[in-house]
Every structure is written in C-alpha cells, then in structure tokens.
mmCIF file of the N, C-alpha and C atoms, coordinates in Angstrom:
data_MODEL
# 
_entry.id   MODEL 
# 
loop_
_atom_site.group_PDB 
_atom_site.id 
_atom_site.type_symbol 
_atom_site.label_atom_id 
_atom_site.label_alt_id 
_atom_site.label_comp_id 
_atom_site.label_asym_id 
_atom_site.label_entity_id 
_atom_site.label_seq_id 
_atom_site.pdbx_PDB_ins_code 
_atom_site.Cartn_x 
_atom_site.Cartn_y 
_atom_site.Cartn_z 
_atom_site.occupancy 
_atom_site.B_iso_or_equiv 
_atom_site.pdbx_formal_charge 
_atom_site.auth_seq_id 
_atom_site.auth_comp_id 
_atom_site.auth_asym_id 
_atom_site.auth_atom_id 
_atom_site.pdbx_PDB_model_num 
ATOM 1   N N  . UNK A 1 1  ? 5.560   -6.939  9.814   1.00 0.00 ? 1  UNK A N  1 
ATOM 2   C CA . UNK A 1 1  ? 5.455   -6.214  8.568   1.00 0.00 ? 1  UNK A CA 1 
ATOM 3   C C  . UNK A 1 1  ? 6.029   -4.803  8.717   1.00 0.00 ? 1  UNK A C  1 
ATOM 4   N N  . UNK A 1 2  ? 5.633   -4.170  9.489   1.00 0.00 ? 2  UNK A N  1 
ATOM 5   C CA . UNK A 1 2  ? 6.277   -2.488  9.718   1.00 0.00 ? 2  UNK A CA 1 
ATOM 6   C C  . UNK A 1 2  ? 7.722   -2.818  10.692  1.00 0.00 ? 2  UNK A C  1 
ATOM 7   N N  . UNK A 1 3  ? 8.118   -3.413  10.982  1.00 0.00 ? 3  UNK A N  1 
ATOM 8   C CA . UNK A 1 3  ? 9.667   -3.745  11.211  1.00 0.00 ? 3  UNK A CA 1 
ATOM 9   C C  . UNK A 1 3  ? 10.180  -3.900  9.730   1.00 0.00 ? 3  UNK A C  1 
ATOM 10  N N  . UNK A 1 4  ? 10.115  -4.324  8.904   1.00 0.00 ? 4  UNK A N  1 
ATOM 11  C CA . UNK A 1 4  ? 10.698  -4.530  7.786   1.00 0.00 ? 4  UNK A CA 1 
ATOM 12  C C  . UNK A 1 4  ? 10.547  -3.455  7.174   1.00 0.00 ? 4  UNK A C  1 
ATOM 13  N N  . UNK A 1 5  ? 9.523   -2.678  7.016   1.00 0.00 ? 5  UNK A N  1 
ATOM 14  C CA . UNK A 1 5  ? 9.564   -1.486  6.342   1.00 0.00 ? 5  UNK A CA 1 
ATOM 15  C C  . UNK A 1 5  ? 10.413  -0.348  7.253   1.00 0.00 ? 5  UNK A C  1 
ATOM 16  N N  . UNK A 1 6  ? 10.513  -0.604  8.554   1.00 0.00 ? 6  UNK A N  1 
ATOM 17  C CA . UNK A 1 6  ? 11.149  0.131   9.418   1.00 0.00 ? 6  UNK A CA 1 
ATOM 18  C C  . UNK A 1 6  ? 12.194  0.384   9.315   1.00 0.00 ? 6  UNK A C  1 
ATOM 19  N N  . UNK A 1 7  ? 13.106  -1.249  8.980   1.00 0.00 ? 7  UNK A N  1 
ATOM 20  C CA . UNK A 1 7  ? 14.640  -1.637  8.150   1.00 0.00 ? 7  UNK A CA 1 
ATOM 21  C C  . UNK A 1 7  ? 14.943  -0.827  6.898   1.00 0.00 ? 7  UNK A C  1 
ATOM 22  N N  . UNK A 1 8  ? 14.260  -1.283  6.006   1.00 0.00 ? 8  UNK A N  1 
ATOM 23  C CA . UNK A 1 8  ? 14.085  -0.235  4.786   1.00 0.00 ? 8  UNK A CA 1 
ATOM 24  C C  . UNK A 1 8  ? 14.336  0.986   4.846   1.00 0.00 ? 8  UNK A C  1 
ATOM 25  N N  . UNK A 1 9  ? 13.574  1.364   5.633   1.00 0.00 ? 9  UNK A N  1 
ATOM 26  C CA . UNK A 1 9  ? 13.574  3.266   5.460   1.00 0.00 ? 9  UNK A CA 1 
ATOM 27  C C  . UNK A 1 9  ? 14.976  3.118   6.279   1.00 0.00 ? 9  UNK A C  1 
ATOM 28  N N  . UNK A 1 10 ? 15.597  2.668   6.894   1.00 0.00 ? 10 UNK A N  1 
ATOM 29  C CA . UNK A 1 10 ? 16.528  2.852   7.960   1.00 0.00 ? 10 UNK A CA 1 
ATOM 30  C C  . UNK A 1 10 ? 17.922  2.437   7.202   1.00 0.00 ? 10 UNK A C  1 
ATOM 31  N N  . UNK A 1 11 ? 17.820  1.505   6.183   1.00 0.00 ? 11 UNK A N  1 
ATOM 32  C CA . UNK A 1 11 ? 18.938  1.317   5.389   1.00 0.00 ? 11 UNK A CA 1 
ATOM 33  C C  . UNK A 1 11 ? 19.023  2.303   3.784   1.00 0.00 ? 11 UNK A C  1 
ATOM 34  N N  . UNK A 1 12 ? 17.619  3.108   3.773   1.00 0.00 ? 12 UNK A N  1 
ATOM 35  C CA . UNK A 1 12 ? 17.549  4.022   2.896   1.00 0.00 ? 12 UNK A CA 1 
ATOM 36  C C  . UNK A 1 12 ? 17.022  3.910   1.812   1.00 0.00 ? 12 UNK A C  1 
ATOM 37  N N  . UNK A 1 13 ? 16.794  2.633   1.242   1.00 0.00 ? 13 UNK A N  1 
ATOM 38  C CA . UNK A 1 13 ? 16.138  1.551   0.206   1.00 0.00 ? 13 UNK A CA 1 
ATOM 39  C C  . UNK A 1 13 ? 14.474  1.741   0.266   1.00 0.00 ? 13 UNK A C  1 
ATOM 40  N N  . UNK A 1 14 ? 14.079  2.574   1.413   1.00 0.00 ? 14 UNK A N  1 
ATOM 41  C CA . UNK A 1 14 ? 12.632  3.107   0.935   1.00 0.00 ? 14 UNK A CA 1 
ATOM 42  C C  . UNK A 1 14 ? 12.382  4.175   1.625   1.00 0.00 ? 14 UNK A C  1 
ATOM 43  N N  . UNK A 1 15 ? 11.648  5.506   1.011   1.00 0.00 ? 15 UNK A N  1 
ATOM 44  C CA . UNK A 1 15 ? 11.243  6.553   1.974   1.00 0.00 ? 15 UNK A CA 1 
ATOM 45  C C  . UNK A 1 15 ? 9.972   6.360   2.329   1.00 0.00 ? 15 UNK A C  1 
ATOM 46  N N  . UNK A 1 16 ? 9.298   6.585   3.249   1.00 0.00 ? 16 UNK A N  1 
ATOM 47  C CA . UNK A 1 16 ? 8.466   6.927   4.445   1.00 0.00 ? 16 UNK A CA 1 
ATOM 48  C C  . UNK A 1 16 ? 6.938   7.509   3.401   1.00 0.00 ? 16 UNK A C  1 
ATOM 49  N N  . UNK A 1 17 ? 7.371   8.285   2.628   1.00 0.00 ? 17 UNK A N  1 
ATOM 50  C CA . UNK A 1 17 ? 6.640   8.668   1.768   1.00 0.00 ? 17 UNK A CA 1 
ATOM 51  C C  . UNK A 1 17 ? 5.888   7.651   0.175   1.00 0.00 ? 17 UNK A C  1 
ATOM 52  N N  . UNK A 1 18 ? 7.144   6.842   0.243   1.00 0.00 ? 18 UNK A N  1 
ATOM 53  C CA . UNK A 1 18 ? 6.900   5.457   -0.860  1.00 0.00 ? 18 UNK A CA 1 
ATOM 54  C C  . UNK A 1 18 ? 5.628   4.836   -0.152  1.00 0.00 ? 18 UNK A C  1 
ATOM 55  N N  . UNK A 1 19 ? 5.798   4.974   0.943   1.00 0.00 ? 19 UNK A N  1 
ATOM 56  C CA . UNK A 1 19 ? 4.290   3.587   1.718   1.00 0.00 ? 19 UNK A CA 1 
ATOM 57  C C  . UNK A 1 19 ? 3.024   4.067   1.275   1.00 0.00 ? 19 UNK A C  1 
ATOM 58  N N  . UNK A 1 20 ? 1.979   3.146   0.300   1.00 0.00 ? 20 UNK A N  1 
ATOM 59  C CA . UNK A 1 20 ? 0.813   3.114   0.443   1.00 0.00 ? 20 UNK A CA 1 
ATOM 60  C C  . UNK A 1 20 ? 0.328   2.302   1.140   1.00 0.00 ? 20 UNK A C  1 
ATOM 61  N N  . UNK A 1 21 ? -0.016  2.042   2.194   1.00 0.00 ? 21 UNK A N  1 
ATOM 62  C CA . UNK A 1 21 ? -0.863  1.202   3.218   1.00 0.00 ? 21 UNK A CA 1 
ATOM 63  C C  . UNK A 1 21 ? -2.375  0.686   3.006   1.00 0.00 ? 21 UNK A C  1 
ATOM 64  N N  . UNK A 1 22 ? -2.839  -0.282  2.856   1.00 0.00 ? 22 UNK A N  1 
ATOM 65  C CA . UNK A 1 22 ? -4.086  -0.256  2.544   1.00 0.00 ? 22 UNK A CA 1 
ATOM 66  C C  . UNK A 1 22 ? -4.668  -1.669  3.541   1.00 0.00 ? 22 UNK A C  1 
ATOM 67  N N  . UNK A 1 23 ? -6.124  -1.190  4.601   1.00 0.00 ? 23 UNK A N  1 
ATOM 68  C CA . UNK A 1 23 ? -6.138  -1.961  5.191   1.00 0.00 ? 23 UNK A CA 1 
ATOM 69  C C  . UNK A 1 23 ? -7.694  -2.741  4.575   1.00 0.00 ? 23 UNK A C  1 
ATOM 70  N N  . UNK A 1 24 ? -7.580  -4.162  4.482   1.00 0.00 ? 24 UNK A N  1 
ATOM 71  C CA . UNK A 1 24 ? -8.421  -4.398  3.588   1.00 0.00 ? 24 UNK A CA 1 
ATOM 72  C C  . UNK A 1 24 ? -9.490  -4.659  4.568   1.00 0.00 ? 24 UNK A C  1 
ATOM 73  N N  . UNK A 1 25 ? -9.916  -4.668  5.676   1.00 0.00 ? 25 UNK A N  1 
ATOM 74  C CA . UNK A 1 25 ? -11.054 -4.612  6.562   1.00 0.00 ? 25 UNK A CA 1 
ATOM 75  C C  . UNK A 1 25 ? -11.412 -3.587  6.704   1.00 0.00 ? 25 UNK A C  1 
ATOM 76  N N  . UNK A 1 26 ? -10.991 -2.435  6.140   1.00 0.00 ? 26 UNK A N  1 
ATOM 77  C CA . UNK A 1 26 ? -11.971 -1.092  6.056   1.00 0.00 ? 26 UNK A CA 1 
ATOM 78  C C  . UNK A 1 26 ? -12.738 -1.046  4.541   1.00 0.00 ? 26 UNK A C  1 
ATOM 79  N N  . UNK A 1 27 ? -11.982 -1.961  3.607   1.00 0.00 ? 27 UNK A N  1 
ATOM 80  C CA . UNK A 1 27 ? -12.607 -2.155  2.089   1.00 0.00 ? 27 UNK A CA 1 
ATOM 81  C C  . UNK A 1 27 ? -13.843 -3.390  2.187   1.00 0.00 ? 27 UNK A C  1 
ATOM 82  N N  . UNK A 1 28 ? -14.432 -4.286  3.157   1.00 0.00 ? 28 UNK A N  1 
ATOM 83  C CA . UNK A 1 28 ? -15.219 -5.432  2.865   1.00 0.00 ? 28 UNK A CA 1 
ATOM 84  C C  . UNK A 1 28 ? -16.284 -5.011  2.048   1.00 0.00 ? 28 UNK A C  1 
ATOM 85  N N  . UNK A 1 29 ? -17.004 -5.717  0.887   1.00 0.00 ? 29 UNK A N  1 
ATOM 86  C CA . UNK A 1 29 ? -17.981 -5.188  0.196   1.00 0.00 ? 29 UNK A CA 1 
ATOM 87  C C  . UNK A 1 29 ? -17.883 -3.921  -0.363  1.00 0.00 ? 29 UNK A C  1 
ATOM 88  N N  . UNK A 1 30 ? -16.592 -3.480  -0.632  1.00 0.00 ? 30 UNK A N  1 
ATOM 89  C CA . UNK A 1 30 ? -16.598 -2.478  -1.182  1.00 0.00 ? 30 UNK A CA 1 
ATOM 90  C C  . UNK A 1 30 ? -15.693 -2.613  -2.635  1.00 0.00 ? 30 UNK A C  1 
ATOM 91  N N  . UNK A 1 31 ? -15.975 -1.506  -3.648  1.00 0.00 ? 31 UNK A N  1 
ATOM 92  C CA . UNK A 1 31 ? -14.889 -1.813  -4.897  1.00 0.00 ? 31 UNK A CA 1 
ATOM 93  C C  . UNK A 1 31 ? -13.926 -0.743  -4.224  1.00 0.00 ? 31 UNK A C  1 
ATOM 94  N N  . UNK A 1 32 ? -12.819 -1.533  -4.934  1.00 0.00 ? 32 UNK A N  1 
ATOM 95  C CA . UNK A 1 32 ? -11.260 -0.741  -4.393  1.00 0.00 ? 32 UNK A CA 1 
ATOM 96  C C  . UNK A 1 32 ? -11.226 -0.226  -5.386  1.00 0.00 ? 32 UNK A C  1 
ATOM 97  N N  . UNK A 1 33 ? -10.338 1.400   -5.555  1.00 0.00 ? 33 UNK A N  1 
ATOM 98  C CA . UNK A 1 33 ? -10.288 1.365   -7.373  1.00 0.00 ? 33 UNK A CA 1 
ATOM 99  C C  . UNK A 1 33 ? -8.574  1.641   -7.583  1.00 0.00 ? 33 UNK A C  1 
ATOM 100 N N  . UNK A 1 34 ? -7.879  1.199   -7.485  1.00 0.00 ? 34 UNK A N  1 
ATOM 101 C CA . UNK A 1 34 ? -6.437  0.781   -7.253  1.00 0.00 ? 34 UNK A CA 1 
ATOM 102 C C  . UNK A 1 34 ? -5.701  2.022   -8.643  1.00 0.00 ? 34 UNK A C  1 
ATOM 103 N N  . UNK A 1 35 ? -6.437  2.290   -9.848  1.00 0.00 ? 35 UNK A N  1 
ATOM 104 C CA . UNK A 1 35 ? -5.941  2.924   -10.900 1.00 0.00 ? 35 UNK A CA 1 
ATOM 105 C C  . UNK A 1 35 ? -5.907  4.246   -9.708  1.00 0.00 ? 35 UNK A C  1 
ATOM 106 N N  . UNK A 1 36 ? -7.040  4.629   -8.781  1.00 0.00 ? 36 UNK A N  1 
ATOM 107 C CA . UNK A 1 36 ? -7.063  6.032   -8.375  1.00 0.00 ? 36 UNK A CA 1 
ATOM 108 C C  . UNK A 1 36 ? -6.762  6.255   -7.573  1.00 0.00 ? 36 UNK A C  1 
ATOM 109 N N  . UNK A 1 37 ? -6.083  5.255   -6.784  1.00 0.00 ? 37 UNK A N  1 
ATOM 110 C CA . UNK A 1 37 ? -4.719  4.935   -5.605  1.00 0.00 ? 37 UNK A CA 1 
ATOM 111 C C  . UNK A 1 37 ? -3.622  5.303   -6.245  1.00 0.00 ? 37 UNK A C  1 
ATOM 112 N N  . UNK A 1 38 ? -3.296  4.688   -7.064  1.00 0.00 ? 38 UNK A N  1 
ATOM 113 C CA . UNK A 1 38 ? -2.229  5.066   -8.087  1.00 0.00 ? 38 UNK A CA 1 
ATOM 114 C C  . UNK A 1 38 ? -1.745  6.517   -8.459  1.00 0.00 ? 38 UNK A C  1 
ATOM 115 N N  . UNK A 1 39 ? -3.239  6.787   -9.083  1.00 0.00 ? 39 UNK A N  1 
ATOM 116 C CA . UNK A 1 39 ? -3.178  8.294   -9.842  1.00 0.00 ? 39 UNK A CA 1 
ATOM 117 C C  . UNK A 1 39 ? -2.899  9.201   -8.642  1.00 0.00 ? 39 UNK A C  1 
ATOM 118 N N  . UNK A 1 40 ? -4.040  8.917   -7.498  1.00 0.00 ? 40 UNK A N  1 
ATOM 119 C CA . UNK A 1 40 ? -3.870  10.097  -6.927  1.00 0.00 ? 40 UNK A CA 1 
ATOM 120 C C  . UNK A 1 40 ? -2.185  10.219  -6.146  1.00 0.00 ? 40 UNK A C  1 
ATOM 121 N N  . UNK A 1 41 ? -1.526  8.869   -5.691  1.00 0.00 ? 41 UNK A N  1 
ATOM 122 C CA . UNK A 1 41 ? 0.143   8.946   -5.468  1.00 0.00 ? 41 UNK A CA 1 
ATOM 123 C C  . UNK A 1 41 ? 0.841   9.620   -6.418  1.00 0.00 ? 41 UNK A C  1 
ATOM 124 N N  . UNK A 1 42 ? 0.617   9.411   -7.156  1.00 0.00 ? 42 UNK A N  1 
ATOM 125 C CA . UNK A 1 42 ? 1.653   10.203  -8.651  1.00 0.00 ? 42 UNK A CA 1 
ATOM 126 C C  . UNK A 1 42 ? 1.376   11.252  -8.621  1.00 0.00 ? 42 UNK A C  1 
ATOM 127 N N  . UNK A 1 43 ? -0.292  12.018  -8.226  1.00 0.00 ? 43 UNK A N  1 
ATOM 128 C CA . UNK A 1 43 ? 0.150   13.618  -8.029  1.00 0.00 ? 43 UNK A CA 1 
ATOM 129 C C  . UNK A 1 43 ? 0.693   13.910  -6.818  1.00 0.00 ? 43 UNK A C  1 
ATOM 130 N N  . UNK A 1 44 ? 0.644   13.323  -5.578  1.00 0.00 ? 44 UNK A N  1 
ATOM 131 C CA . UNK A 1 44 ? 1.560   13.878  -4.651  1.00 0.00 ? 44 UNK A CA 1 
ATOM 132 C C  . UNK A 1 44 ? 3.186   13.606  -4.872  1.00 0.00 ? 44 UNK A C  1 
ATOM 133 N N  . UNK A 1 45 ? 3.626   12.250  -5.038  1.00 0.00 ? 45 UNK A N  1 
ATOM 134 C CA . UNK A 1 45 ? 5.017   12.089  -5.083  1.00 0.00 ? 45 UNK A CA 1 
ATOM 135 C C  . UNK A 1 45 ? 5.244   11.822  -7.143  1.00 0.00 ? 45 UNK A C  1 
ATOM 136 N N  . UNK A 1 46 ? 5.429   11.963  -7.878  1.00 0.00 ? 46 UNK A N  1 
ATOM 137 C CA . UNK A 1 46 ? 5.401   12.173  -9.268  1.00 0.00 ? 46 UNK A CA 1 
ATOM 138 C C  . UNK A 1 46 ? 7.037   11.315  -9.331  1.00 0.00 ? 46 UNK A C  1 
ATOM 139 N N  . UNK A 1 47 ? 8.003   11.732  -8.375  1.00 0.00 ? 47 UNK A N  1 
ATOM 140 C CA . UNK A 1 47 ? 9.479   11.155  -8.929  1.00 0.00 ? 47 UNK A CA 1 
ATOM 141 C C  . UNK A 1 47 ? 9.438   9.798   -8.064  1.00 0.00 ? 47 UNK A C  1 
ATOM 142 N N  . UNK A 1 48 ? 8.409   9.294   -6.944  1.00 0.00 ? 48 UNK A N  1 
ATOM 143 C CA . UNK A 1 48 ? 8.548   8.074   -6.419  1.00 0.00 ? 48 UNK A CA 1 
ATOM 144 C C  . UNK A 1 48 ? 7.899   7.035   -7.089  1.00 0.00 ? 48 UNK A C  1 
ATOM 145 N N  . UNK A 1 49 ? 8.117   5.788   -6.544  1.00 0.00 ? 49 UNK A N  1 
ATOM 146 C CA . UNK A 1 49 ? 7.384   4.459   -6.656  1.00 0.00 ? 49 UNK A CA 1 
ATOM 147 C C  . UNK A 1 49 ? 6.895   4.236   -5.782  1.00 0.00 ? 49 UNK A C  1 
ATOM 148 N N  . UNK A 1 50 ? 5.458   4.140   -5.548  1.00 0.00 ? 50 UNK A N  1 
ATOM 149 C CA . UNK A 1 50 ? 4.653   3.317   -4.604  1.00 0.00 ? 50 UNK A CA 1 
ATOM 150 C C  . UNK A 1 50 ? 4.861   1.582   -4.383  1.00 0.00 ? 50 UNK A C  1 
ATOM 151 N N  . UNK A 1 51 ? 5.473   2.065   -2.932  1.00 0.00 ? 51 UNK A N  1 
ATOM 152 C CA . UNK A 1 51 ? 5.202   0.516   -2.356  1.00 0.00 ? 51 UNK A CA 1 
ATOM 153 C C  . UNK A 1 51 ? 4.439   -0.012  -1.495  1.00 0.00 ? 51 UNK A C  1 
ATOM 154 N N  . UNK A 1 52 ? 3.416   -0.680  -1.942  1.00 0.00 ? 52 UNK A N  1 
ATOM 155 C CA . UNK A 1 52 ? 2.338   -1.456  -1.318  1.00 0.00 ? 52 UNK A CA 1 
ATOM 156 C C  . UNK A 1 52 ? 2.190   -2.070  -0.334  1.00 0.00 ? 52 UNK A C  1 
ATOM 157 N N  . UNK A 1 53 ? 1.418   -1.768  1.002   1.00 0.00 ? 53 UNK A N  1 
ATOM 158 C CA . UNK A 1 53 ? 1.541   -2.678  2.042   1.00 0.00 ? 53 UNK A CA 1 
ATOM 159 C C  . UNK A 1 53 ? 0.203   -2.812  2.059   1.00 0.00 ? 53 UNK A C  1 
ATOM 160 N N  . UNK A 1 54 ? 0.016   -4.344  2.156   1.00 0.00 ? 54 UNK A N  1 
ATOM 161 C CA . UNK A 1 54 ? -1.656  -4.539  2.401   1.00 0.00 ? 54 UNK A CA 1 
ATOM 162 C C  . UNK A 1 54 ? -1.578  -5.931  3.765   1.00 0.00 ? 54 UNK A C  1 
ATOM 163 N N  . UNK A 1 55 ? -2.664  -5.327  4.280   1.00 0.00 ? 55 UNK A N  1 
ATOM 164 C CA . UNK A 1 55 ? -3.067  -5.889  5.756   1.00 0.00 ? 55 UNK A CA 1 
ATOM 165 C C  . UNK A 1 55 ? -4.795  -6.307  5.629   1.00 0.00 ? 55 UNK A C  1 
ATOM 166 N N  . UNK A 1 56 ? -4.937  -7.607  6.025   1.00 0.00 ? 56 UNK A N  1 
ATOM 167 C CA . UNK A 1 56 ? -6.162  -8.437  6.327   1.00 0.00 ? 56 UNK A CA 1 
ATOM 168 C C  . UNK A 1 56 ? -6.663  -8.579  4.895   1.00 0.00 ? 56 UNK A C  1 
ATOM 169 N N  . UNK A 1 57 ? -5.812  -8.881  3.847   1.00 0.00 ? 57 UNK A N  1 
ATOM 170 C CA . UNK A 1 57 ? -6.058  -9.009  2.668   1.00 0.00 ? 57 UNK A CA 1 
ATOM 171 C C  . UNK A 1 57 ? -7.134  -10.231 2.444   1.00 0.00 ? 57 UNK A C  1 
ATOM 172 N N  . UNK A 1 58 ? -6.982  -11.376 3.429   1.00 0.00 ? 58 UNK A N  1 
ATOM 173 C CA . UNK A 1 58 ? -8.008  -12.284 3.335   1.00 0.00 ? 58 UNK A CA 1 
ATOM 174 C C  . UNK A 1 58 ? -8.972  -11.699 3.292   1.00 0.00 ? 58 UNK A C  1 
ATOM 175 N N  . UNK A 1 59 ? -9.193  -10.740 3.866   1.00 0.00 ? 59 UNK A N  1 
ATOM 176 C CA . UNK A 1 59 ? -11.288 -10.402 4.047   1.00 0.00 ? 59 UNK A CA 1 
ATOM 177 C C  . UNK A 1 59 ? -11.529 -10.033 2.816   1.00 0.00 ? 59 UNK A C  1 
ATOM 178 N N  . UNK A 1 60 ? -11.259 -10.201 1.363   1.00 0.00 ? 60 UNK A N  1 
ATOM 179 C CA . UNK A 1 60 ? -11.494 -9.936  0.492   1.00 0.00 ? 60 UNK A CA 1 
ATOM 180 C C  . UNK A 1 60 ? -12.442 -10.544 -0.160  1.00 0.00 ? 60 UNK A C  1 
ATOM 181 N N  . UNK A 1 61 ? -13.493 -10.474 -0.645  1.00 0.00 ? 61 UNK A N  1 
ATOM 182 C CA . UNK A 1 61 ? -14.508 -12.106 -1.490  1.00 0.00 ? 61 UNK A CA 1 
ATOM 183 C C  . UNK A 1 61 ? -13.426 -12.255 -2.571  1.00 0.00 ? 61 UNK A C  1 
ATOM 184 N N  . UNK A 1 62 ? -13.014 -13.696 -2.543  1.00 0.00 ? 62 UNK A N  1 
ATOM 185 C CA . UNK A 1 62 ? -12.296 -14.776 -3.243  1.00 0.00 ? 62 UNK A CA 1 
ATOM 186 C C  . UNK A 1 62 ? -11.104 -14.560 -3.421  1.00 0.00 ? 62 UNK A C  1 
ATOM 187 N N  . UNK A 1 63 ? -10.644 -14.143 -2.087  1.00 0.00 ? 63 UNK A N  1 
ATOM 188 C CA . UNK A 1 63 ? -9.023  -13.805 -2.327  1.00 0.00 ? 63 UNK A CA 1 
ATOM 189 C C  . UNK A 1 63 ? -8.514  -15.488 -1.599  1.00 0.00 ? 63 UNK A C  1 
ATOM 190 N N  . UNK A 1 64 ? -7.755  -15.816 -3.141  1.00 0.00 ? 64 UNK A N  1 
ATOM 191 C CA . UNK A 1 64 ? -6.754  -16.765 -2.664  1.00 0.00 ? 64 UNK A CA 1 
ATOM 192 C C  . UNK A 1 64 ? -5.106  -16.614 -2.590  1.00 0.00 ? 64 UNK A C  1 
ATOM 193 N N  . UNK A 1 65 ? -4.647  -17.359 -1.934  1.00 0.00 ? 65 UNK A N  1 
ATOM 194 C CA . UNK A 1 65 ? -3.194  -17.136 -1.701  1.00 0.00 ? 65 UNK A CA 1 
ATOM 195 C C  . UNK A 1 65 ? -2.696  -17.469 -2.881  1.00 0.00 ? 65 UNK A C  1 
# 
C-alpha cells in the first residue's frame, strides 16, 4: 500500500500532504466522524483533495467487502 502511494508522490500525481491515513484498529468500538476528518483537512490544505488510505478496515463491526 505505501509503495504505491510512494509511486504517486514520485510520479507527482499525489502530494505527501493529500494522504489522510486512517488506521482502523485504533477506531474499534469507536464512532469515526469522517465529516470532521474532512472539515478539519480543508482547513489545513483548502486547494487539495484528500486521499484516503485506510488500514485493518476489517476490524470494523459489519464491515463487508
């Protein structure tokens, strides 16, 4: 997964700063609140797009593929 994003930033097609990372075994039993992931990216980077990397997404209750 971070080889590919590694490519990316390296062919220029994403900055370093675009990555939101989110590891979902630090979220178990917890609410995520994804609008204030969002919000709070848009006040730091305002002219980027957040691109999403999520890791151990299974540990989620009722996450299906």
């Amino acid at each position: 997964m971070f080889q590919v994003v590694q490519q990316l930033i390296k062919q220029k097609k994403l900055k370093l700063e675009q990555i939101v990372f989110l590891d979902f075994s630090e979220f178990v039993d917890k609410k995520i609140d994804f609008n204030k992931i969002a919000e709070n990216f848009y006040e730091l980077y305002p002219n980027l797009t957040p691109f999403f990397m999520f890791d151990e997404i299974q540990e989620i209750t009722n996450f299906t593929p």
